[in-house]
Each structure stands twice: as structure tokens, then as C-alpha cells.
N, C-alpha and C positions, 0 to 999 in steps of 0.2 A: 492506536494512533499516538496516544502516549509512548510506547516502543520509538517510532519513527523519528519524533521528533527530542525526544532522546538522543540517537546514532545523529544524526543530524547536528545537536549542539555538540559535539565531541569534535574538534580539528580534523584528527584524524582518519575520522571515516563520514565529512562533509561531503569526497565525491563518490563515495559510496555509491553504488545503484541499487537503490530501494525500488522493490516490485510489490505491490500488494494485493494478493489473490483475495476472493470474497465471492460466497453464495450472494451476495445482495445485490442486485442493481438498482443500486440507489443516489440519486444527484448529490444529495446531500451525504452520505458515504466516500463518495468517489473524489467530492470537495474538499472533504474534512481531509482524508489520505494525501493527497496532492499539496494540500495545505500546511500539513504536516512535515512534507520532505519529500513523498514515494514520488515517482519518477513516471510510473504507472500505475491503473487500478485495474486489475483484469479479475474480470466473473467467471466462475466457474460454475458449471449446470452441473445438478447432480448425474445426467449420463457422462458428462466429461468427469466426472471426479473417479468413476468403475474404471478405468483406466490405467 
């Protein structure tokens, strides 16, 4: 999340589209991401990661 909010304080990549993928479904995860800058937080199961 540190990354995120990184790209985010830079001018230049403010509209950036941050996506942040994550095994975790977690509220507090998904809060922190979003809080961060990401724009979405999408989970990934591990049968979707064999893919």
C-alpha cells in the first residue's frame, strides 16, 4: 500500500489507474488499498491464479 500511495503523491501519475489484485478478502485490506489511491481491490482464488 506503501507502493500505491507513492504513485499517487507523484503529479504525474495522480490519474493513474491503480488496480490491486490480493489472495486476501479482507475489509480491512480492501480499506487500506482504496485508501491508499487503488481505484479497485479484486481477489484472486487460487483456481483463478492456474490461469
Amino acid at each position: 500500500m506503501e507502493l500505491i500511495a507513492h504513485i499517487r503523491s507523484l503529479e504525474k501519475y495522480q490519474t493513474l489507474p491503480v488496480l490491486m489484485l490480493a489472495t486476501l478478502e479482507s475489509d480491512d485490506e480492501k480499506q487500506g488499498a482504496l485508501t491508499a489511491g487503488a481505484n479497485a481491490y479484486l481477489v484472486i482464488t487460487p483456481s483463478e491464479q492456474r490461469r
